[in-house]
C-alpha positions as CSV (number, residue, x, y, z in Angstrom):
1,X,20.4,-3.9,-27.0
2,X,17.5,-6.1,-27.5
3,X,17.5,-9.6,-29.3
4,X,14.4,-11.7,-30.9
5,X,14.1,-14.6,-29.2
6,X,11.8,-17.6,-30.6
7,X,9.7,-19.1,-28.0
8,X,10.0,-19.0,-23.9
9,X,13.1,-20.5,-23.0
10,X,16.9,-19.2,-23.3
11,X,18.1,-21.6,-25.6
12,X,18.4,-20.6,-29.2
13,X,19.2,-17.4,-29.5
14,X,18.2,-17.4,-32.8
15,X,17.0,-13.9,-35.1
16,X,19.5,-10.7,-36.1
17,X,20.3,-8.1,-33.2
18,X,17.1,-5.9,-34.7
19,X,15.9,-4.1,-31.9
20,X,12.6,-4.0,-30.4
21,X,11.0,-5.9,-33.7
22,X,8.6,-8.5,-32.4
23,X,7.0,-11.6,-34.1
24,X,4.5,-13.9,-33.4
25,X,5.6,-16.0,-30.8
26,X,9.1,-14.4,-30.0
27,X,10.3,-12.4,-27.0
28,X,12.9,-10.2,-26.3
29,X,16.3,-10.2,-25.4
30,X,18.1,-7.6,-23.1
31,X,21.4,-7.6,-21.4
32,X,21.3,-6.0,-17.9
33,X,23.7,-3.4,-16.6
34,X,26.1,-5.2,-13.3
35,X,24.7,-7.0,-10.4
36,X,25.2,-4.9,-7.2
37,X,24.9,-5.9,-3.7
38,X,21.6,-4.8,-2.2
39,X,22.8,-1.7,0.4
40,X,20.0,0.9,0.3
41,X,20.0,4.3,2.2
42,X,17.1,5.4,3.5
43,X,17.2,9.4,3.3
44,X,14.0,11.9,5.2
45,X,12.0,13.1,2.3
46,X,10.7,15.9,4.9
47,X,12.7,18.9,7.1
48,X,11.9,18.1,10.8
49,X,12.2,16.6,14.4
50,X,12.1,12.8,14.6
51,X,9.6,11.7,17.0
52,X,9.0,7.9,16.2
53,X,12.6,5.7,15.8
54,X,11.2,1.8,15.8
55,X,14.0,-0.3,14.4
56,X,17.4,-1.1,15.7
57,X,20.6,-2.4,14.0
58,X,20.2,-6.2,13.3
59,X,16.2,-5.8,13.1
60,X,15.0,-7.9,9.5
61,X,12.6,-5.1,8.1
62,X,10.2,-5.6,4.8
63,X,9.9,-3.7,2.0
64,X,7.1,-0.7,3.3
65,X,7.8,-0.9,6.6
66,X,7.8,2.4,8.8
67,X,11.1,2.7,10.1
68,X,10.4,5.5,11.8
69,X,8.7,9.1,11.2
70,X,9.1,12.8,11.8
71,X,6.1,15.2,13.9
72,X,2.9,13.7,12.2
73,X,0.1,16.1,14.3
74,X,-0.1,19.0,11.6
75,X,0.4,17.3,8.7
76,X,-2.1,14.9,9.9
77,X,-4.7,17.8,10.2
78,X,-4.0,19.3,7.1
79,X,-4.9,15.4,5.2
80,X,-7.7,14.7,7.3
81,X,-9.3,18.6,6.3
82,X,-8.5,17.6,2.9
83,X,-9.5,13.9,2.6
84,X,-12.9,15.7,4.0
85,X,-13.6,17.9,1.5
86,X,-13.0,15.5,-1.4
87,X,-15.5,13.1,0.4
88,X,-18.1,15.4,0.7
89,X,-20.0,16.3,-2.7
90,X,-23.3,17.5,-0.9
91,X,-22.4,20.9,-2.7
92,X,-21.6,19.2,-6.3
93,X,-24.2,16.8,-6.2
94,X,-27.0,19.9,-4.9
95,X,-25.3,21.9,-7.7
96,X,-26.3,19.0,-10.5
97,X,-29.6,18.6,-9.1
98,X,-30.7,22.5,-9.7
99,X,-28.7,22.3,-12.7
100,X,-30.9,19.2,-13.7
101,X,-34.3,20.5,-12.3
102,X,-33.8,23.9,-14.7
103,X,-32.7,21.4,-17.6
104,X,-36.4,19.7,-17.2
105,X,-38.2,23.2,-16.4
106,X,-36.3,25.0,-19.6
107,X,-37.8,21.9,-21.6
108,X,-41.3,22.1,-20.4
109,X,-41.7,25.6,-21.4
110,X,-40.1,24.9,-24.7
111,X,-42.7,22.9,-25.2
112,X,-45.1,25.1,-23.9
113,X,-44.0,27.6,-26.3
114,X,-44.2,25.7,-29.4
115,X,-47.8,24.9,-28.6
116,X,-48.0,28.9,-28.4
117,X,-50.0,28.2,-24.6
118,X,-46.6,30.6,-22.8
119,X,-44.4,33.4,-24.4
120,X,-41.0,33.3,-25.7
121,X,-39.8,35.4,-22.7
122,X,-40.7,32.7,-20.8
123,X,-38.4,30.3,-22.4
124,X,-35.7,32.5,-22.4
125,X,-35.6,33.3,-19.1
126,X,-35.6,29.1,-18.4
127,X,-32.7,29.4,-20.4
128,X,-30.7,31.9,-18.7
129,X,-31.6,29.9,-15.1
130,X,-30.7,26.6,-16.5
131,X,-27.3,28.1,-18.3
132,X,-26.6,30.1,-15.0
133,X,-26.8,26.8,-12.5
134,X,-25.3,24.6,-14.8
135,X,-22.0,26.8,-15.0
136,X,-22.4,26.9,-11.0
137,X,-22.1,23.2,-11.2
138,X,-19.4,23.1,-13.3
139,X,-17.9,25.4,-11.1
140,X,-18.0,23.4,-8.6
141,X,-16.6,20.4,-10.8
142,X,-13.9,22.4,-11.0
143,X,-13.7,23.0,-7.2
144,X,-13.7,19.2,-6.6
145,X,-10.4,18.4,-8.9
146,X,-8.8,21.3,-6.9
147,X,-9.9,19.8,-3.4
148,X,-8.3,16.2,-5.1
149,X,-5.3,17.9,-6.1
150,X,-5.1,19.1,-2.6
151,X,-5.9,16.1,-1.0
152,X,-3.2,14.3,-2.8
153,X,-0.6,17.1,-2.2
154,X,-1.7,16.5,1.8
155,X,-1.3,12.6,1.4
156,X,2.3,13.2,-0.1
157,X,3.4,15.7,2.4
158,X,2.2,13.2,5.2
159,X,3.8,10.0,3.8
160,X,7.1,12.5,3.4
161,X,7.4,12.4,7.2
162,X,7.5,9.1,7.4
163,X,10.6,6.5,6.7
164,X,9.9,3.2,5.1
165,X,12.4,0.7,4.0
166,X,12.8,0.1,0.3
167,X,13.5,-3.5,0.0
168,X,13.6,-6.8,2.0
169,X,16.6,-6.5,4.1
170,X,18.6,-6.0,7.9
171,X,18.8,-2.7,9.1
172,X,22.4,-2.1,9.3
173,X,22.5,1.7,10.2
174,X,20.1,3.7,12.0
175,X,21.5,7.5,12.2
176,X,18.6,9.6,13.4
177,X,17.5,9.7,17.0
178,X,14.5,10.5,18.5
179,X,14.3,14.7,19.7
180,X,16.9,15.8,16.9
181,X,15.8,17.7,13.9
182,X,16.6,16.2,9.9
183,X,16.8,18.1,7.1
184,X,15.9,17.3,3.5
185,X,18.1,14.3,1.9
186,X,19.3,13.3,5.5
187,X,21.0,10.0,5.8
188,X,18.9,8.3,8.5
189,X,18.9,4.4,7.5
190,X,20.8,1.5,5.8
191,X,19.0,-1.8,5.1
192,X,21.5,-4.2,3.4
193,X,20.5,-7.6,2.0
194,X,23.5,-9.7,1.9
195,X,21.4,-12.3,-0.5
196,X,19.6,-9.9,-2.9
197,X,21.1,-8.3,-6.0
198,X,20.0,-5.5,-8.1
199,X,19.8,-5.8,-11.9
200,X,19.3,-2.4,-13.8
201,X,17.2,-2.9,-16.9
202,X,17.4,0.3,-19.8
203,X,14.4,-0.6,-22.0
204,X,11.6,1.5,-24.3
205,X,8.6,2.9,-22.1
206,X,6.5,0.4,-24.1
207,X,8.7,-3.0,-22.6
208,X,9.0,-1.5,-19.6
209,X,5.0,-1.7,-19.1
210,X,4.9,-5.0,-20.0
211,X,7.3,-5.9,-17.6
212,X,5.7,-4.5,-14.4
213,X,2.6,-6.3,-15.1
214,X,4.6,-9.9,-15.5
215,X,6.5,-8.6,-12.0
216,X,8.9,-12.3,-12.1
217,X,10.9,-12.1,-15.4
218,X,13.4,-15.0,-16.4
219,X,16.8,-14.1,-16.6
220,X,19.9,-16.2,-17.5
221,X,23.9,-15.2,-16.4
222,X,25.9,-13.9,-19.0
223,X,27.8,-16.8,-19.5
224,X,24.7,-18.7,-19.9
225,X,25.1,-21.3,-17.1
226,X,22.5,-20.2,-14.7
227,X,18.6,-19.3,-15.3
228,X,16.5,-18.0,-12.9
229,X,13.8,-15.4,-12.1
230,X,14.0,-12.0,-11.1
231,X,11.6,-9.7,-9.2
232,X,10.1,-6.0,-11.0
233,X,11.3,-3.9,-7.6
234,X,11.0,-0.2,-9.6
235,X,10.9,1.4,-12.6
236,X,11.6,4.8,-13.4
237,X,12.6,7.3,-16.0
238,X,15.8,7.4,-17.8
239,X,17.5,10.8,-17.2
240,X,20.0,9.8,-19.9
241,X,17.5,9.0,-22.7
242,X,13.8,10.5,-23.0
243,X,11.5,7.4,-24.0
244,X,13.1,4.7,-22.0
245,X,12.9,3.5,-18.6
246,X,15.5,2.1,-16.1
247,X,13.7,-1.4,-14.7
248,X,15.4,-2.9,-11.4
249,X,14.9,-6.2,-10.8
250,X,16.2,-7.7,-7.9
251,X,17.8,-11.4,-7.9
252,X,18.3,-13.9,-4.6
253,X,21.7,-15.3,-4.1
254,X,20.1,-18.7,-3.1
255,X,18.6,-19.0,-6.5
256,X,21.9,-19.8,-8.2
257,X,24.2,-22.7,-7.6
258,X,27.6,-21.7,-5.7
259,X,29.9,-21.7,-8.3
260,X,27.6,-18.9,-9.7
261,X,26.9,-17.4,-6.0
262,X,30.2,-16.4,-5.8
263,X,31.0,-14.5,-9.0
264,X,27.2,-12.4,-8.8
265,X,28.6,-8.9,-8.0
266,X,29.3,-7.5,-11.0
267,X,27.9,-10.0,-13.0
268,X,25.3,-9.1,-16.6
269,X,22.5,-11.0,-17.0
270,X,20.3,-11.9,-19.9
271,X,16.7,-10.8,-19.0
272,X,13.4,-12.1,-21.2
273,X,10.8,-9.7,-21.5
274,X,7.3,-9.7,-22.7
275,X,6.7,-9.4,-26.3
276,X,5.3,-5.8,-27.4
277,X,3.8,-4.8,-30.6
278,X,6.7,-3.3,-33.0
279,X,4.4,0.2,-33.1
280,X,4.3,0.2,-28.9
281,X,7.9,-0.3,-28.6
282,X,9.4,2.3,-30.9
């Protein structure tokens, strides 16, 4: 449920519970699901044997890091083979210039013609050269978004092999060793963050936009004792509800005074998003 809010802060939560309807000036209102303990399981993307292990329990890891990664060598090949073809366009760009160079030879005759000084065959042979290179070179247009789409296919499969932790946090579990094959959705790490929360957001595709690109968003507790900020971590889809969008926001523990510290798991918040235009939102 969304709320109009008048101005910036928290106080006055003044306007009916309309939602998504935006004013000059006003922002809006939403109520988070409950806080949760930061515990995140790290799971292999890719089938394979784990070649690379570099953390330990107790290691402080960032959100990014490689944690480790499967057999790199053939996926590796297969990337650099495509990252190669995509940054080669001495075949597209040749293809354009004889493309061009017919353009400017059909032309000349054209005009040729019209002063009567070359026959009509002559043009429309031109023609027929300058149609017949210029669907080579959108041919080969064509063959360029297919080598992208490959390359980024490549670039996916690569990064697959690879484990990176998700947020800020200790590694407290690392359950793959280096030799042993993983499978698809293996459990191979757990980075818990004893100090971060996570806030799930369920907002309109529209809001959620809006609040990636602010990436700190105020927030207030429930009970309205506590305001502070929290940080944009992810947004994805909703599978419950087509045009809306699941924003987590992640909150620090030290942020909040002790009384509040104590009470966060569980805990809804009031979060203030950017304003939207009523058409964007709906």
């Amino acid at each position: 449920m969304a709320i109009a809010v008048a101005g910036l802060g928290f106080c006055g939560m003044a306007g009916a519970q309309v939602p998504y309807r935006s004013q000059a000036g006003e922002k809006f209102l939403f109520e988070s699901a409950g806080a949760s303990r930061v515990v995140e399981k790290v799971r292999a993307e890719s089938e394979g044997t784990v070649v690379r292990v570099f953390v330990k329990p107790g290691d402080s890891v960032v959100k990014g890091q490689v944690l480790g990664h499967l057999e790199l060598d053939a996926a590796k090949h297969k990337l650099n083979l495509a990252r190669h073809a995509v940054e080669s366009r001495s075949s597209v760009d040749a293809a354009l210039a004889q493309a061009d160079s017919w353009t400017v030879t059909r032309e000349e005759i054209e005009l040729q013609v019209r002063k009567r000084s070359l026959e009509q065959s002559r043009l429309e042979w031109a023609t027929a050269m300058e149609r017949m290179y210029r669907a080579n070179f959108e041919q080969k247009l064509e063959d360029e978004k297919a080598q992208k789409l490959e390359f980024e296919f490549s670039e996916d499969q690569f990064e697959k092999r690879h484990f990176r932790a998700p947020v800020d946090g200790i590694v407290t579990e690392v359950l793959v060793e280096v030799g042993k094959r993983v499978s698809i959705a293996s459990h191979g790490f757990t980075i818990s963050n004893d100090n971060a929360f996570s806030l799930p957001l369920i907002v309109p595709d529209a809001i959620a936009d809006a609040a990636v690109s602010e990436k700190v968003l105020p927030v207030r507790t429930s009970d309205g004792k506590s305001v502070g900020e929290a940080k944009v971590d992810s947004v994805t889809d909703d599978p419950k509800s087509t045009g809306s969008k699941i924003v987590r926001l992640l909150i620090k523990a030290a942020d909040f005074p002790l009384v509040t510290r104590n009470k966060l798991m569980g805990m809804k918040f009031d979060v203030l998003l950017p304003q939207v235009a009523l058409e964007d939102a709906r």
